[in-house]
C-alpha positions as CSV (number, residue, x, y, z in Angstrom):
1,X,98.3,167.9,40.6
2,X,100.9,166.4,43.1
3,X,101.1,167.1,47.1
4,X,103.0,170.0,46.9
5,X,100.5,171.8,44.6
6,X,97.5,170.8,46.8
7,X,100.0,172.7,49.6
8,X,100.5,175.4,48.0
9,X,97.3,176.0,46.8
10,X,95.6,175.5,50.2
11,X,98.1,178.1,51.5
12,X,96.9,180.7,49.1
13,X,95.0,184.0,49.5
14,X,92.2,184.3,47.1
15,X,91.1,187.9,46.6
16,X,87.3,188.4,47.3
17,X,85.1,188.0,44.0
18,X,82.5,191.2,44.2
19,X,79.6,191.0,42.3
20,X,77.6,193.6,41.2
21,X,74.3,193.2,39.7
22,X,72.8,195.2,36.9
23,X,69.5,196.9,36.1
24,X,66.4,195.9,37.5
25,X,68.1,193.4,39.8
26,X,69.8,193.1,42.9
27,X,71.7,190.7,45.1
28,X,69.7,188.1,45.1
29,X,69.9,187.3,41.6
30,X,73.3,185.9,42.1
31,X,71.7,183.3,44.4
32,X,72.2,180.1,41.9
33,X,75.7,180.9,41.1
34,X,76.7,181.7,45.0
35,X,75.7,177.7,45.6
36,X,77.6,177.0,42.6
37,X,80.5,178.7,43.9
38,X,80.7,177.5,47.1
39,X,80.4,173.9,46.1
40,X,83.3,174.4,44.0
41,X,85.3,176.6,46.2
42,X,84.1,177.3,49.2
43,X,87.1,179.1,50.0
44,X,86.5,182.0,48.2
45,X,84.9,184.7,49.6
46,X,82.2,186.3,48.3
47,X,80.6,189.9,48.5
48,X,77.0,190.2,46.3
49,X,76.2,193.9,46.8
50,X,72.5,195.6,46.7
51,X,73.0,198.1,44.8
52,X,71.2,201.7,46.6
53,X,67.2,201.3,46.7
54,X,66.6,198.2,46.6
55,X,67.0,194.3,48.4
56,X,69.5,195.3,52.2
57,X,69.5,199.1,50.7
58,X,65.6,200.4,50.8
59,X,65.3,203.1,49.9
60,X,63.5,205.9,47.0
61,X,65.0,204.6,44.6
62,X,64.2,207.8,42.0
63,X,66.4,210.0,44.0
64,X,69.8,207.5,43.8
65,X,72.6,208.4,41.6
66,X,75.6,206.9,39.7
67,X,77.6,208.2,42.4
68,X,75.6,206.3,44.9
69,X,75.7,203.1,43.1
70,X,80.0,203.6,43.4
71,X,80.1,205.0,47.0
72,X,78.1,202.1,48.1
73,X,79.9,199.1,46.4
74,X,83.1,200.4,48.1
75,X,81.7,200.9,51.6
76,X,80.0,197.3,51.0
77,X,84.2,196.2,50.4
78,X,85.1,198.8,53.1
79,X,82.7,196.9,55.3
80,X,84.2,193.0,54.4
81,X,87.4,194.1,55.3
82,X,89.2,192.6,52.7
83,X,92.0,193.3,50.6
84,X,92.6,192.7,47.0
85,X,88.9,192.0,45.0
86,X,87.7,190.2,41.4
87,X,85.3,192.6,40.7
88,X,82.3,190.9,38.2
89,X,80.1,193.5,36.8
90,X,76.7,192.4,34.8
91,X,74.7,194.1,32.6
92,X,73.9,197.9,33.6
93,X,76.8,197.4,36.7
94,X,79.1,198.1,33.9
95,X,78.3,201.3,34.6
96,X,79.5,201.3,38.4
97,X,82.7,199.3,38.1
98,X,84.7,201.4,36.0
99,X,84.3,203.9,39.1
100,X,84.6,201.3,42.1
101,X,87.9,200.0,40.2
102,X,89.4,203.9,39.2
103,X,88.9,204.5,43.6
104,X,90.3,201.2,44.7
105,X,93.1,201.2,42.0
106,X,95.5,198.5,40.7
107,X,96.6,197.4,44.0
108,X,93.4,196.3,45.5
109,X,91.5,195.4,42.1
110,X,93.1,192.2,40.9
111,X,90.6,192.2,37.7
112,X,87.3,193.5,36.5
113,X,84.9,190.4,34.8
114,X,82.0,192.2,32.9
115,X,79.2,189.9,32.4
116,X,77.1,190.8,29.0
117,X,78.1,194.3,30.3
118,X,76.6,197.5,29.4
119,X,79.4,200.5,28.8
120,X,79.0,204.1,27.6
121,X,81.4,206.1,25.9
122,X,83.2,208.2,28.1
123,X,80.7,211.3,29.0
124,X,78.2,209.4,27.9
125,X,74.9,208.3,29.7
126,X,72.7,205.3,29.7
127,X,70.3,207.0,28.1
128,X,72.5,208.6,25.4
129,X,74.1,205.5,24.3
130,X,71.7,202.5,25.1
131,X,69.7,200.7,21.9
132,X,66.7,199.7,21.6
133,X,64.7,198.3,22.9
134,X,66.0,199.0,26.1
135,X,66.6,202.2,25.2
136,X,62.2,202.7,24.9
137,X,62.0,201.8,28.6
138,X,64.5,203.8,29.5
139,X,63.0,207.1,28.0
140,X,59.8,206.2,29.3
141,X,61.3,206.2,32.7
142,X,62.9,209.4,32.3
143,X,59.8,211.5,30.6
144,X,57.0,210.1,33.8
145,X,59.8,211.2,36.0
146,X,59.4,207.4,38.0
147,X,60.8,204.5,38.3
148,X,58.4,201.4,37.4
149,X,59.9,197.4,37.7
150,X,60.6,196.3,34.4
151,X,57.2,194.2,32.8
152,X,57.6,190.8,33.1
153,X,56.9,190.2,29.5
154,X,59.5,192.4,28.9
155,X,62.0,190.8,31.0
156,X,60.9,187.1,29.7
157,X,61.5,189.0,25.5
158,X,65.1,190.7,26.6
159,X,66.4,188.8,29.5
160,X,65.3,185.4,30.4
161,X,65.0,183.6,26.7
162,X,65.4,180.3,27.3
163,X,65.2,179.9,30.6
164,X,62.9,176.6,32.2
165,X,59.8,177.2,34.2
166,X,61.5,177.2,37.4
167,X,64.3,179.6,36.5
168,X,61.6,182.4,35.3
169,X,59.4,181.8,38.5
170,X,63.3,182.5,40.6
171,X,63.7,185.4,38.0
172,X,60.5,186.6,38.8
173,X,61.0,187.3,42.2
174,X,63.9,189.3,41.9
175,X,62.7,192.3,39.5
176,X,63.4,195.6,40.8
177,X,62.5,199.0,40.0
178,X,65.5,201.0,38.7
179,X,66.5,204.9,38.9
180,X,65.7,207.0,36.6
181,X,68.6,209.5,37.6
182,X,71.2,206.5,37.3
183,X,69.9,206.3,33.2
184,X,70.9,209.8,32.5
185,X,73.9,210.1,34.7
186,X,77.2,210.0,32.8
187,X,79.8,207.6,33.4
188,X,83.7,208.5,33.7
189,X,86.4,206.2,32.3
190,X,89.6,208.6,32.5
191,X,90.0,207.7,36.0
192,X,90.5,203.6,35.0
193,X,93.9,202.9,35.8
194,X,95.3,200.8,32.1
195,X,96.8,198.1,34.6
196,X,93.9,196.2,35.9
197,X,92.9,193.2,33.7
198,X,89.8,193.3,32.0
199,X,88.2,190.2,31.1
200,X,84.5,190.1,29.4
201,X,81.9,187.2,29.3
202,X,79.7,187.6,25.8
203,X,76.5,185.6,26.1
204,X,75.6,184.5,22.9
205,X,71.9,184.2,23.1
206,X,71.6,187.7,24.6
207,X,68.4,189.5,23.4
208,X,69.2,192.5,25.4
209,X,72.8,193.5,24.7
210,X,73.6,191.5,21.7
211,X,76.6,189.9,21.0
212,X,77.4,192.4,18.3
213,X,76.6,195.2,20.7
214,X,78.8,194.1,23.6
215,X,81.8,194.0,21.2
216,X,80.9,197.7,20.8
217,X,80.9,198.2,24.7
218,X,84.3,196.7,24.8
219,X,85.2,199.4,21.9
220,X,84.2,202.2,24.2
221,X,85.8,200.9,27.5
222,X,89.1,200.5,25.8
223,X,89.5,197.1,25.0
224,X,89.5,193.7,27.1
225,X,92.6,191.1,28.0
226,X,90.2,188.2,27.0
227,X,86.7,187.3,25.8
228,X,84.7,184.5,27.3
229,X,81.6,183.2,25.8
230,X,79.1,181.6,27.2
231,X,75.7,180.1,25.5
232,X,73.3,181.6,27.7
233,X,70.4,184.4,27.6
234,X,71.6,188.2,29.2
235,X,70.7,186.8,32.5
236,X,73.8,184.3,32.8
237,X,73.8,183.7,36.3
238,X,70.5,182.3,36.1
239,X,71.0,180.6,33.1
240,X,74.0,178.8,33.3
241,X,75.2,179.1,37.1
242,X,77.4,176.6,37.0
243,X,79.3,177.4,33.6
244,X,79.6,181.3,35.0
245,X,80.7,180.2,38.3
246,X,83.4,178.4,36.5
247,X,84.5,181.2,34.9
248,X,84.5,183.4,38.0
249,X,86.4,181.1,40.5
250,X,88.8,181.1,37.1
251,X,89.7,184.9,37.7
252,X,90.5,184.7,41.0
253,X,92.4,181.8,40.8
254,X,94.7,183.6,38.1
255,X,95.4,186.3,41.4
256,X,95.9,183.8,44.3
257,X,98.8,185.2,46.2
């Protein structure tokens, strides 16, 4: 790269990279790829949000909503004051992103990143369309009429295979009871504008959401510009923070005005 790309490249605006976390996690989860990302470019800005109930947001977390989880990423973006986002979506935060990105619209949302996503058909719930084994837990949830933090022997089976000693004692610490109302609320893609690229990250050792089952996620959001895969368990970010932190500071680069 010559002098007059290091120019013009220092001159440019990076759009904020959101990240929303998924079920059973919050903010802090994104803590590995964060450092990752500021060592590599600590320009960009970063917003992880917490998600209603849970790490900044306390609160019961039975009572919260789809529509919570929506309204609160955008006042979190409200809040930064920033203009156009990456918005990077893992696991059950597929969920919320299709709504964030349908109120911001194509102007603000340079491109939504799903990360071993989970999607429903549109009108469809969690509950309705989720797989086991997840899909056990999830009724489980709904018939006690509670929310309960996923079992760490569940989590170690479905989410962290793989993973050293010292990334399942930082997983550890960050499980988080999840809504049960979130698991039967229905989720509304009519409203996602064609426009905004859609890029997805399969993780190929994913006991959780298969790689055969996220290709069937991608099938009921409408498609995807570009699959990514990365060798890593459903919990990426922990896994392989530096590989997924590549990937992320990628996206926005593509949208640097």
């Amino acid at each position: 790269m010559d002098a007059a790309q290091h120019s013009d490249l220092d001159e440019a605006t990076l759009p904020a990279l959101v990240l929303i976390h998924g079920g059973a996690h919050a903010a802090d989860c994104w803590d590995l790829t964060i450092n990752a990302i500021r060592q590599r470019e600590p320009r960009l800005r970063v917003i992880a949000v917490d998600l209603p109930g849970r790490g900044r947001r306390p609160g019961p977390v039975s009572a919260v909503t789809l529509r919570d989880f929506v309204n609160s990423v955008i006042g979190d973006i409200a809040q930064a004051n920033v203009g156009q986002v990456v918005i990077a979506a893992h696991s059950m935060g597929g969920m919320t992103a299709p709504g964030v990105a349908a109120e911001l619209g194509p102007s603000r949302v340079a491109e939504l990143v799903f990360i071993a996503a989970f999607v429903a058909p549109h009108g469809s719930s969690i509950l309705d369309a989720l797989g086991p084994p997840l899909s056990l837990l999830a009724r489980v949830a709904v018939t006690l009429n509670r929310s309960f933090p996923l079992p760490v022997t569940v989590a170690r089976m479905l989410f962290w295979n793989g993973l050293s000693r010292d990334q399942i004692t930082f997983a550890r610490a960050r499980l988080y009871p999840e809504s049960r109302g979130v698991l039967t609320d229905t989720i509304d893609l009519h409203g996602l504008a064609d426009d905004i690229p859609r890029t997805w990250i399969l993780t190929l050792r994913d006991r959780a959401l298969s790689p055969r089952r996220q290709l069937r996620c991608i099938a009921d959001l409408g498609g995807v510009d570009d699959v990514l895969e990365i060798d890593s368990c459903h919990d990426a970010m922990i896994d392989k923070p530096d590989r997924l932190a590549q990937l992320l500071i990628s996206s926005c680069h593509r949208h640097r005005r």
